[in-house]
N, C-alpha and C positions, 0 to 999 in steps of 0.2 A: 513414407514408411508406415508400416503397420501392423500393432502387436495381436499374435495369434490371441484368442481364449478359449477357453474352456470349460462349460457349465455345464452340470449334471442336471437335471431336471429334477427335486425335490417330490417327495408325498405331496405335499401341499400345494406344486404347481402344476398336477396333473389336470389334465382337463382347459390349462390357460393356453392362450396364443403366444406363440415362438414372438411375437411382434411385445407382446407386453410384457413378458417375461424379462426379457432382454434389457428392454425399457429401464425396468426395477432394477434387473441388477448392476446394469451400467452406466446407469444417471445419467440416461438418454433420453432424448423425443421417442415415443412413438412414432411420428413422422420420418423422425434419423432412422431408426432401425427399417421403416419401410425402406427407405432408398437402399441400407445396404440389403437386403433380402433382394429387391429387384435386381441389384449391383454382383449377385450370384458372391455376394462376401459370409453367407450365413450355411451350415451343413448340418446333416442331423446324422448319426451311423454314417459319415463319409458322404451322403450324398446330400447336393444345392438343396437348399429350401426351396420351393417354387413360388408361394405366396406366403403373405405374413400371416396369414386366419390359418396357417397352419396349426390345429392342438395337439399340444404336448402330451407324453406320455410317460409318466415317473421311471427313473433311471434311465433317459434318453438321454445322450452327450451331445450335446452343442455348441458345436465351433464358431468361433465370428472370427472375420479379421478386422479390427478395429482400430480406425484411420486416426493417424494421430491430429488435436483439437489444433484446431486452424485459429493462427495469432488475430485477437477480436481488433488490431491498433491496427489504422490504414498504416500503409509504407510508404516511400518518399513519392511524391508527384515528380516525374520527370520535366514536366512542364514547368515548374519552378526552378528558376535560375539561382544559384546560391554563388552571391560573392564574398 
């Protein structure tokens, strides 16, 4: 599952990359946000971002669909027999 957003592009982030932007405001990797921009999870006016060195332009809206944070604890080994 995974929750829409919605980011307006500030004065001050004009000029930055959809990839860093993003970063900041969702206390993401840069890395992360690449995979979703190639993953066609990122939109600008309705349409896919193609690449993350996409720059922003103030009062642009920016949707992501952002995947909920994958449990960091391994889960049971099935190979382990429990008596």
């Amino acid at each position: 599952m995974s929750e829409r957003r919605r980011i307006a592009v500030p004065d001050a982030a004009a000029g930055e990359r959809v990839d860093r932007l993003l970063a900041l405001e969702l206390d993401l990797s840069r890395s992360a946000m690449a995979r979703l921009v190639e993953a066609g999870a990122v939109t600008i006016g309705g349409e896919v971002v193609a690449t993350r060195s996409r720059r922003l332009v103030a009062g642009e809206i920016v949707e992501i669909d952002v995947p909920e944070p994958e449990d960091p604890r391994p889960g049971p080994d099935p190979a382990v027999e429990v008596v």
